[in-house]
Backbone bond lengths (Angstrom), bond angles and torsions (degrees), N, CA, C in turn:
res aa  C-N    CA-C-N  psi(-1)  N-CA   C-N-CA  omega(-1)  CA-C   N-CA-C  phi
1 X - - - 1.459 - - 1.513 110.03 -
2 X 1.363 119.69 134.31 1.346 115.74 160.63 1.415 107.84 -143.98
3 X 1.511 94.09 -178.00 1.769 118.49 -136.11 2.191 82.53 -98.27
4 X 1.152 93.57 174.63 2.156 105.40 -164.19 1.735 72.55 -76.22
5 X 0.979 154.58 126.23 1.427 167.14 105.79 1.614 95.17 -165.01
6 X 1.148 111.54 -23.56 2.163 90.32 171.58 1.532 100.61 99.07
7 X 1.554 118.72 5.76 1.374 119.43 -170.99 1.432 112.87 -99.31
8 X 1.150 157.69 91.30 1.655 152.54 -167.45 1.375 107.91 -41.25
9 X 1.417 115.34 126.92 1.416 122.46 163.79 0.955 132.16 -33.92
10 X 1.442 150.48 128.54 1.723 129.37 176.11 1.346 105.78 -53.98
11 X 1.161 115.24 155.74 1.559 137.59 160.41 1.721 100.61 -61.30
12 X 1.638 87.84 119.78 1.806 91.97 155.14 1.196 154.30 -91.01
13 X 1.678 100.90 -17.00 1.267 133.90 166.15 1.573 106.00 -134.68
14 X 1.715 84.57 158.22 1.785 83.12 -163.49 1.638 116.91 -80.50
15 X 2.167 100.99 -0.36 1.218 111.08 178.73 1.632 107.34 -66.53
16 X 1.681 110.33 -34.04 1.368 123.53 179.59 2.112 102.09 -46.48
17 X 1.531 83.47 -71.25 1.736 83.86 -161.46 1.477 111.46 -69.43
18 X 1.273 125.58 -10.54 1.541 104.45 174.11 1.853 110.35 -81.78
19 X 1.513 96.98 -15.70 1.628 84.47 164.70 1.188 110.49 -76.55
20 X 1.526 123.83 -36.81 1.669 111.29 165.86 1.281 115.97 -20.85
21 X 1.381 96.82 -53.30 2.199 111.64 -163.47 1.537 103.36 -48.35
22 X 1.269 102.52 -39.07 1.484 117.96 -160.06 1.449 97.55 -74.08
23 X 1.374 139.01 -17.89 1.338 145.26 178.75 1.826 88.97 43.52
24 X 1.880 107.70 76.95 1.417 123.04 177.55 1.651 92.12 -150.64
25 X 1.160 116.24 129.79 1.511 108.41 153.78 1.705 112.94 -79.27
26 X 1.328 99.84 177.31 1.595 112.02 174.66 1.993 115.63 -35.93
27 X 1.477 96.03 -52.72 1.492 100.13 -169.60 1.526 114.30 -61.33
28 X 1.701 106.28 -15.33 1.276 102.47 -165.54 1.148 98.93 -114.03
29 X 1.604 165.48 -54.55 1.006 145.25 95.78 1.640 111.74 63.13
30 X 1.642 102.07 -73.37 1.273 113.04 -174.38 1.078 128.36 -42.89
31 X 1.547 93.17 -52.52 1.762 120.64 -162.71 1.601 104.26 -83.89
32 X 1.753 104.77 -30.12 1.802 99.75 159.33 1.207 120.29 -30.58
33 X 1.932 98.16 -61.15 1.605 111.07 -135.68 1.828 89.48 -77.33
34 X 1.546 125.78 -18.86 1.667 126.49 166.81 1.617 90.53 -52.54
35 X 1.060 108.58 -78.99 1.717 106.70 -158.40 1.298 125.03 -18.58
36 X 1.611 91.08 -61.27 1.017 107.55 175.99 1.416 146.09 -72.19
37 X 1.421 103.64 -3.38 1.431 128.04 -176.36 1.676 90.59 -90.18
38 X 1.654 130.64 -38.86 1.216 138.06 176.94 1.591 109.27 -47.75
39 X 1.438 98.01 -57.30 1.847 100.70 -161.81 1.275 107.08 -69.41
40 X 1.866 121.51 -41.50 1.636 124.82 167.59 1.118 113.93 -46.93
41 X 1.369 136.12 -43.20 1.187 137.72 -123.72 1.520 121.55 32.63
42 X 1.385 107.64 68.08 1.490 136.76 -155.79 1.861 75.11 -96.85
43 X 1.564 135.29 166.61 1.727 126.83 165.70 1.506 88.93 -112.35
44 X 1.712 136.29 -29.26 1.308 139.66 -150.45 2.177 95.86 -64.35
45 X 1.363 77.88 153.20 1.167 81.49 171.45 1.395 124.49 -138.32
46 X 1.699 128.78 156.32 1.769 109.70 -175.45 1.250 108.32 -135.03
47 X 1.365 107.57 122.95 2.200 103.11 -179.70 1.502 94.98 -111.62
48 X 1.346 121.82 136.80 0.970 135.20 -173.30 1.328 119.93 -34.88
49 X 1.806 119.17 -45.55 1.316 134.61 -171.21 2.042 93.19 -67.50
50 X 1.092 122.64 -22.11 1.552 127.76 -173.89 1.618 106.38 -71.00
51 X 1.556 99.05 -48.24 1.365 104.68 -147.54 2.121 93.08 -91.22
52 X 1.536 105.40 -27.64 1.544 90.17 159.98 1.415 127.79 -84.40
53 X 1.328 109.93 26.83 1.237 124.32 177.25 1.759 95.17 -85.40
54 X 1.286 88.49 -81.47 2.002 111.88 -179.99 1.623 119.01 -36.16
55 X 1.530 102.65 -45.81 1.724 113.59 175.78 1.551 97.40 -48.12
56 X 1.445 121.17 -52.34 1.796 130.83 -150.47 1.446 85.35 -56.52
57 X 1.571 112.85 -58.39 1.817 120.74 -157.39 1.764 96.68 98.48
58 X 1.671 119.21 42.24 1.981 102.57 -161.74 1.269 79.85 150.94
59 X 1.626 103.21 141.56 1.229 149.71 140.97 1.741 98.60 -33.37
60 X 1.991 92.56 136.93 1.696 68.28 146.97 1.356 157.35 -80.77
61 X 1.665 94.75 5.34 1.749 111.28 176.45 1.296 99.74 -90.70
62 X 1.308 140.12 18.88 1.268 137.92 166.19 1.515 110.63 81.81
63 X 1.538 107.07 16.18 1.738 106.80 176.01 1.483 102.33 -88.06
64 X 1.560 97.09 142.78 1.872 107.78 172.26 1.377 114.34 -39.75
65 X 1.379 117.73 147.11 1.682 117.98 -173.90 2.213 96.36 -58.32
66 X 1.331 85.47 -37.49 1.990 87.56 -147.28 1.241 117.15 90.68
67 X 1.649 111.15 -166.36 1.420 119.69 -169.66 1.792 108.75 -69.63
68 X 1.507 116.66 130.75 1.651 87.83 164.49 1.158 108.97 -88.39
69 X 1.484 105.07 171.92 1.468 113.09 -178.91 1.285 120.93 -64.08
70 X 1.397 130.76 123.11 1.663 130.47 -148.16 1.595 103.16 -68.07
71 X 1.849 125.67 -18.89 1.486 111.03 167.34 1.504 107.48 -90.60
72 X 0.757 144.74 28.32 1.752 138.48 158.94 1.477 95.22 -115.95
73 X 1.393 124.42 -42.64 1.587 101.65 160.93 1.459 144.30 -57.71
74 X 1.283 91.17 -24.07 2.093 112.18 178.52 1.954 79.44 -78.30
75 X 1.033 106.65 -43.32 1.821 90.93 -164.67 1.453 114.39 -79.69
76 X 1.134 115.30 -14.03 1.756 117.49 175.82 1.570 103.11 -91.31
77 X 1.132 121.53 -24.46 1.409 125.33 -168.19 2.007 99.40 -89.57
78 X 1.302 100.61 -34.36 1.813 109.99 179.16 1.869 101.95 -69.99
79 X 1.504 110.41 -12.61 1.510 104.75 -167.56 1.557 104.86 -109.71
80 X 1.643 117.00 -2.96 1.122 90.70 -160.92 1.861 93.94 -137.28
81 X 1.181 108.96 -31.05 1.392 126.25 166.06 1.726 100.55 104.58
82 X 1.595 106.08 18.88 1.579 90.01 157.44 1.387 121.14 -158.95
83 X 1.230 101.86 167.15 1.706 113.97 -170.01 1.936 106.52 -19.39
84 X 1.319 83.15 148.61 2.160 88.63 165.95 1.808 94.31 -63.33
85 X 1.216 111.86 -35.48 1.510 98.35 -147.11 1.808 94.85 -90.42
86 X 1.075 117.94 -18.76 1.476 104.98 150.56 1.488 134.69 -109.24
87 X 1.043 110.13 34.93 1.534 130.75 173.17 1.865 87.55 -100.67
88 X 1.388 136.96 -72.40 1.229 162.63 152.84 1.358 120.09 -24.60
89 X 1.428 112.55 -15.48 1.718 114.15 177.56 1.210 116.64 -76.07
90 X 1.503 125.16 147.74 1.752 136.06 177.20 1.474 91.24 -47.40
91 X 1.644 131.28 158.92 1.417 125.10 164.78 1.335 88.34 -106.71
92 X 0.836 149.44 32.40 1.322 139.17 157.44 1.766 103.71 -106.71
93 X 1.459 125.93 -29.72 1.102 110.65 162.65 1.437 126.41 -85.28
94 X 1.472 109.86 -0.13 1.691 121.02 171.11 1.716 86.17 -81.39
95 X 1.064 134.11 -68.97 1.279 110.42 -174.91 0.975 140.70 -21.57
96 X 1.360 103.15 -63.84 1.410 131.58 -176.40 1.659 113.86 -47.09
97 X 1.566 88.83 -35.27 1.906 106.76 -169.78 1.657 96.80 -66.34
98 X 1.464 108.44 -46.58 1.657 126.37 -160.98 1.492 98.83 -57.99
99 X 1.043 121.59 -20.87 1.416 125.55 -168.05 1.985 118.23 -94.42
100 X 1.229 93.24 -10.18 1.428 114.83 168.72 1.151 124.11 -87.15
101 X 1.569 119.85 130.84 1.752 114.76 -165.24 1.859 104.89 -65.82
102 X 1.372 125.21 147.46 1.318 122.99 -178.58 1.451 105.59 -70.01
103 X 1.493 90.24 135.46 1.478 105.18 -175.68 1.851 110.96 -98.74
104 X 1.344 119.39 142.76 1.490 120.14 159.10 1.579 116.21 -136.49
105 X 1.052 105.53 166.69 1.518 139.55 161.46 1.008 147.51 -71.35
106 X 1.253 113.84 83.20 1.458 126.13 -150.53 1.690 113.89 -83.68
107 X 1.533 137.07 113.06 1.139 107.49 173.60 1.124 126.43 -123.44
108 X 1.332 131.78 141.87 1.476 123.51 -149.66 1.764 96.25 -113.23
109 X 0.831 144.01 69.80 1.620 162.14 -163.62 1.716 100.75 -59.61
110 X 1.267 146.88 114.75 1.134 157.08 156.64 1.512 127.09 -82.04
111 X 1.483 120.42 111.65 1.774 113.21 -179.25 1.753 85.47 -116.95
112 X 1.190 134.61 119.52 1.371 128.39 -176.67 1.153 136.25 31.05
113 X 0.834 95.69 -105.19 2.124 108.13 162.05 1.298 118.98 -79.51
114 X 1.254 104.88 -2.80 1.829 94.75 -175.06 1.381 96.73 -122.51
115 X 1.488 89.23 -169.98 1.590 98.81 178.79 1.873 115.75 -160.50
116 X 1.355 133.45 132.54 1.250 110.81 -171.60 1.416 138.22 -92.96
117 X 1.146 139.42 162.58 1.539 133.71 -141.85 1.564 88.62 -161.52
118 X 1.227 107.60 151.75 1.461 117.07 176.37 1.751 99.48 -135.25
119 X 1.592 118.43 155.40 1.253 107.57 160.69 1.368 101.24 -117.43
120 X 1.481 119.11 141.24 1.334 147.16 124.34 1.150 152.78 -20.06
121 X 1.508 127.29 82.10 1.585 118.03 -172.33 1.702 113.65 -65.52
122 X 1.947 99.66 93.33 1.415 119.13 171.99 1.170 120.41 -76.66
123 X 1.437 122.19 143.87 1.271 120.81 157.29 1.362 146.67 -62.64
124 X 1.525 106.73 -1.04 1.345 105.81 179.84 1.486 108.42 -84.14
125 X 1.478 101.59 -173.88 1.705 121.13 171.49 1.422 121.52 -24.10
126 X 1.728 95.12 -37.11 1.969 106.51 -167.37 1.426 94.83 -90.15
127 X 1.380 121.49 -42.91 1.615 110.19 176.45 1.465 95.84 108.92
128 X 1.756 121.77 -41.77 1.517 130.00 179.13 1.601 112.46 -79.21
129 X 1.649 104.97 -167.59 1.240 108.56 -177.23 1.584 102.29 160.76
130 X 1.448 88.37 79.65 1.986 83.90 170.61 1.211 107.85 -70.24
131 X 1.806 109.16 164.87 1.425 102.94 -173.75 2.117 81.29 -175.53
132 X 0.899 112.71 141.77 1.402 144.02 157.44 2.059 94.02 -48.69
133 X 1.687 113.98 124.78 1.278 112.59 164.21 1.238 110.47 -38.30
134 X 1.571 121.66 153.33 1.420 122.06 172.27 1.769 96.55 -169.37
135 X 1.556 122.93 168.54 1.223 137.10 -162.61 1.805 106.43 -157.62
136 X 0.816 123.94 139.94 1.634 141.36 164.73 2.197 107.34 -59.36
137 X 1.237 94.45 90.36 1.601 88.10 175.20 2.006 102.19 -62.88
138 X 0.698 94.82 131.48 1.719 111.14 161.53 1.647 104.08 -74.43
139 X 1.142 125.60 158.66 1.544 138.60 156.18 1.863 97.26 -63.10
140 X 1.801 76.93 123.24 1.773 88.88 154.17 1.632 78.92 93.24
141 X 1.535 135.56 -21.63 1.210 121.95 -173.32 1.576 122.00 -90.46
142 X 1.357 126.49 159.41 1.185 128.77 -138.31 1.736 95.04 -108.17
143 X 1.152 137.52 114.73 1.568 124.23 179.06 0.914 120.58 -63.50
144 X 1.175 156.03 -27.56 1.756 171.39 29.40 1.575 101.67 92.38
145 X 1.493 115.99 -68.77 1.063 110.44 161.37 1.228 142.47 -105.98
146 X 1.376 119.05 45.22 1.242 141.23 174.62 1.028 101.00 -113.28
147 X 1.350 147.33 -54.52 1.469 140.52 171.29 1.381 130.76 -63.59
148 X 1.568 113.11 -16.66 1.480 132.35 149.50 1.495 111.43 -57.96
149 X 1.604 107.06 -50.03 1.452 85.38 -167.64 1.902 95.14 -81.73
150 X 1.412 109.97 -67.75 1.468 100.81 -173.41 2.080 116.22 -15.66
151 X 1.015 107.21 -62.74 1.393 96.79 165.00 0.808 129.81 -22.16
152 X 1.742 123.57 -63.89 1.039 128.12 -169.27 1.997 111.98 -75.86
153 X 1.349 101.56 -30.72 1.833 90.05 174.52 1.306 105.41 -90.86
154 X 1.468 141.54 14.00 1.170 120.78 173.40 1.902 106.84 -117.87
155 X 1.219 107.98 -7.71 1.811 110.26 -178.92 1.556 99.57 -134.76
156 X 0.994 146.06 -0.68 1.302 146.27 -173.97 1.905 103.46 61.31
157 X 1.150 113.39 28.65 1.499 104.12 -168.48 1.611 116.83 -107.36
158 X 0.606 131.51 115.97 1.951 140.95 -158.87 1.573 94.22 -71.15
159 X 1.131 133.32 159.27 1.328 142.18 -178.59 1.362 121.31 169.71
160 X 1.723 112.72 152.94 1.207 119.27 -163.67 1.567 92.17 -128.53
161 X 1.692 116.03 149.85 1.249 127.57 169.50 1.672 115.38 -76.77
162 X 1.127 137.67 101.44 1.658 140.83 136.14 1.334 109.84 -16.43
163 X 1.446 119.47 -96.21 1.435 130.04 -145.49 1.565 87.28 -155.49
164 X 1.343 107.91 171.95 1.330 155.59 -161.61 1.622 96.55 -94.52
165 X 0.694 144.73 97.69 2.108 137.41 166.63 1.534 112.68 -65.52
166 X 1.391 118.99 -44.14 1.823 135.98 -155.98 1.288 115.28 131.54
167 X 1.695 93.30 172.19 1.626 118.27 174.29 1.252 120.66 -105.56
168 X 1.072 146.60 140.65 1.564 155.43 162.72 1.331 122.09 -120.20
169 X 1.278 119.91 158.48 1.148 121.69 155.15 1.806 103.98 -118.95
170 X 1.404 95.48 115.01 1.637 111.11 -168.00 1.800 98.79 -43.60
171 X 0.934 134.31 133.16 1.428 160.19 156.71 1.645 109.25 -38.19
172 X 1.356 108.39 -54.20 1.247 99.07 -175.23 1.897 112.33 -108.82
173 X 1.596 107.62 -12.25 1.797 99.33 -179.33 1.146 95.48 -123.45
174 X 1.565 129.11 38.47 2.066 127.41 -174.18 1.410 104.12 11.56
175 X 1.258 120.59 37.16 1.479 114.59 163.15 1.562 115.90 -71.84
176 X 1.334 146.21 -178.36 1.513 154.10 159.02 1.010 117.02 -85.52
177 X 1.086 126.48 80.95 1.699 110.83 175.72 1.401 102.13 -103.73
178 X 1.722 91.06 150.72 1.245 103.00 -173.36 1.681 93.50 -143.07
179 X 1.514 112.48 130.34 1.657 137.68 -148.90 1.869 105.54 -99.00
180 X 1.156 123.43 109.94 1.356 110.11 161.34 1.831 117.13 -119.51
181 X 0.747 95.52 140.30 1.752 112.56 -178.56 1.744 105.18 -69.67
182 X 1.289 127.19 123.92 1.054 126.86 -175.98 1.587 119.23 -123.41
183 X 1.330 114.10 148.02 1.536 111.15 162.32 1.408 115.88 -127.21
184 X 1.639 119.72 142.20 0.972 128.44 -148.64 1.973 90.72 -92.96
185 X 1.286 93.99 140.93 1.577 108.70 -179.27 1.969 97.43 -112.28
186 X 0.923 127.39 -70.11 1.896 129.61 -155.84 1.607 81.28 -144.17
187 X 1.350 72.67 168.21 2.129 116.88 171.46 1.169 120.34 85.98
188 X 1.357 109.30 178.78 1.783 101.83 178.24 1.604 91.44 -138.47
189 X 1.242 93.92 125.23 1.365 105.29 -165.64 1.839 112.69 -65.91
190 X 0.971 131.95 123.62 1.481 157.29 174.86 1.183 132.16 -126.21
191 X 1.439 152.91 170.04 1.473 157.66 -162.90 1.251 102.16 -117.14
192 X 1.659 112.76 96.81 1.360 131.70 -173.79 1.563 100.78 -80.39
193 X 1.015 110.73 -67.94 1.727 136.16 169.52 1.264 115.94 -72.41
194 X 1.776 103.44 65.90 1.498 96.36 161.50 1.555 129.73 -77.64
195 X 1.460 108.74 18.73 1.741 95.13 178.24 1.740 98.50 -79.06
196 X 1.176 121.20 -43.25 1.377 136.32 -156.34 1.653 95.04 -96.35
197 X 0.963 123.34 -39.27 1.745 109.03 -159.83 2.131 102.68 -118.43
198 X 1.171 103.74 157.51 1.300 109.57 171.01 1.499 124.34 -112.26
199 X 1.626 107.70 -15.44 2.104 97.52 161.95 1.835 69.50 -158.74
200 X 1.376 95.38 178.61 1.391 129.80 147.33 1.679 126.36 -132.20
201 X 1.371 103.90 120.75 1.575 92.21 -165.14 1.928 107.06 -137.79
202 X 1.251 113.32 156.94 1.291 110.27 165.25 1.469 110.30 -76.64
203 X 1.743 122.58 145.28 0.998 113.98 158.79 1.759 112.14 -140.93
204 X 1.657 113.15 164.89 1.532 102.62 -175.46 1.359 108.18 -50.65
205 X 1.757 112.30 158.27 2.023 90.77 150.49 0.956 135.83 -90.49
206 X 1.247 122.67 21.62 1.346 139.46 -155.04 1.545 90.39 -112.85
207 X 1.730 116.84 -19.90 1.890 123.97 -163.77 1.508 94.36 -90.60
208 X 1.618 108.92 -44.98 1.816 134.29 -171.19 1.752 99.56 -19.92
209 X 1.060 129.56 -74.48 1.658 137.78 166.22 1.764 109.54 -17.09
210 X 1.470 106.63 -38.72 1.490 107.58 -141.96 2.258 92.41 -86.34
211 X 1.768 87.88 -7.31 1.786 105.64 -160.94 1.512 101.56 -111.00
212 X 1.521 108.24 -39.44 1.430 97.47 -171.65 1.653 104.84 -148.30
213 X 1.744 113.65 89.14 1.794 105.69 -153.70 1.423 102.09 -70.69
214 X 1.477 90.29 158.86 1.137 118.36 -168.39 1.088 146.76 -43.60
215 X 1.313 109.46 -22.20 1.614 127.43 -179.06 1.538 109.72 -94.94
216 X 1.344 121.59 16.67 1.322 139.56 177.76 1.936 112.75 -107.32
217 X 1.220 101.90 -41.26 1.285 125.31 -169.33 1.968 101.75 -70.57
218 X 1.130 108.06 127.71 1.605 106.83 -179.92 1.629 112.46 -56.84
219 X 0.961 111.37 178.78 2.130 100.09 -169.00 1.448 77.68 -114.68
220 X 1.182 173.00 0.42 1.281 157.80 174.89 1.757 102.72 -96.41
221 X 1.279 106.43 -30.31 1.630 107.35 177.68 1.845 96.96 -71.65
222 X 1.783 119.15 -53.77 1.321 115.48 -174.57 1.462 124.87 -34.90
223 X 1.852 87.73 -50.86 1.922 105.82 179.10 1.385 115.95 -50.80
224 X 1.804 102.80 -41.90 1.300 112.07 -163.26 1.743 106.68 -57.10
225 X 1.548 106.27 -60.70 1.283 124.41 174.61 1.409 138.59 -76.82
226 X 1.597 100.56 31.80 1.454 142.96 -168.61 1.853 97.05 11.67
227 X 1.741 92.90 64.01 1.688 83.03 172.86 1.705 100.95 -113.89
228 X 0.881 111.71 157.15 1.773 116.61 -175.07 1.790 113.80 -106.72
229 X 1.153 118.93 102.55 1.242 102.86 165.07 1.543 157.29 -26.74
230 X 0.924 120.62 72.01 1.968 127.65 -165.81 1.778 112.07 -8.08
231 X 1.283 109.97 81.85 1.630 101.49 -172.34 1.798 106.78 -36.81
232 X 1.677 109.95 135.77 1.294 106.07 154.24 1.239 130.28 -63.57
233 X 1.518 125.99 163.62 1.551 113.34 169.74 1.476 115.01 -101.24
């Protein structure tokens, strides 16, 4: 559809413009998302008058869509590889998001005296890179439980959140990190994720310095893990 100058409307949702991508209008689109609900054995279903409902983000009286129905959501989410609720987002507030440094989840996991650390296949000179579990929060995602789960697929180690540590913007990759204090519940920690990591291991905190020095390490994680910085001379 386009507007009396012959120019296409922006996309309002990003469900709108990736059917753009698809160079499909609505009618055709539609009759995909049947097919394809056939060959999955997907049950959701999409009639055109539905799915220019969802593209808008609103009624045409300008009332909120509401919940969609959870089988046309399993089937838009099976076609596209993401959430209803970001298939369904304003693109002007996906923008807006894109423009924000990527945020993660830092988790600092505690078994008594120790604490766990994973290394990293880095790119520098050393090739390593210890680092405290951590995960990429998504928008709309919760840090709390992103570092619960990341934990758990990258060390096999079960864990519960304490408290909150802080926010940063990392010093050397302006990434977001954001710090949670952990206590260790089950597992024995191992290298779940060997594309990305090379062991996962417990170590003292008193050793933590000897893996990842100090002036790297956030000062609310140090306090936390009552380790003291090596005065310079």
């Amino acid at each position: 559809m386009r507007d009396l100058d012959g120019e296409q409307p922006a996309s309002r949702t990003l469900l709108e413009q990736l059917i753009r991508e698809r160079r499909q209008t609505f009618e055709e689109f539609a009759e995909f998302a049947e097919t394809f609900a056939r060959e999955h054995d997907e049950p959701g279903t999409l009639s055109v008058r539905h799915l220019s409902r969802l593209v808008a983000g609103a009624h045409p009286d300008g009332r909120p869509l509401g919940a969609v129905r959870p089988a046309t959501a399993r089937l838009l989410e099976h076609i596209f590889g993401l959430s209803i609720d970001e298939l369904l987002a304003p693109l002007d507030r996906l923008t807006a998001t894109a423009l924000q440094p990527l945020r993660v989840a830092i988790a600092v996991v505690v078994r008594g005296s120790e604490v766990l650390i994973v290394c990293r296949r880095a790119e520098d000179a050393n090739g390593l890179d210890w680092q405290f579990p951590a995960g990429v929060v998504k928008p709309g995602g919760r840090p709390a439980v992103i570092a619960v789960r990341e934990t758990l697929a990258e060390t096999d180690v079960h864990c519960i959140v304490t408290r909150k540590l802080g926010t940063r913007l990392h010093p050397t990759t302006g990434v977001l990190c954001e710090y949670v204090l952990c206590d260790y519940v089950a597992g024995e920690a191992r290298n779940v994720d060997v594309v990305e990591n090379v062991a996962a291991i417990w170590v003292e905190r008193a050793d933590l310095t000897r893996f990842v020095p100090a002036d790297q390490i956030y000062g609310p994680v140090l306090r936390a893990l009552d380790i003291l910085p090596t005065p310079t001379a």
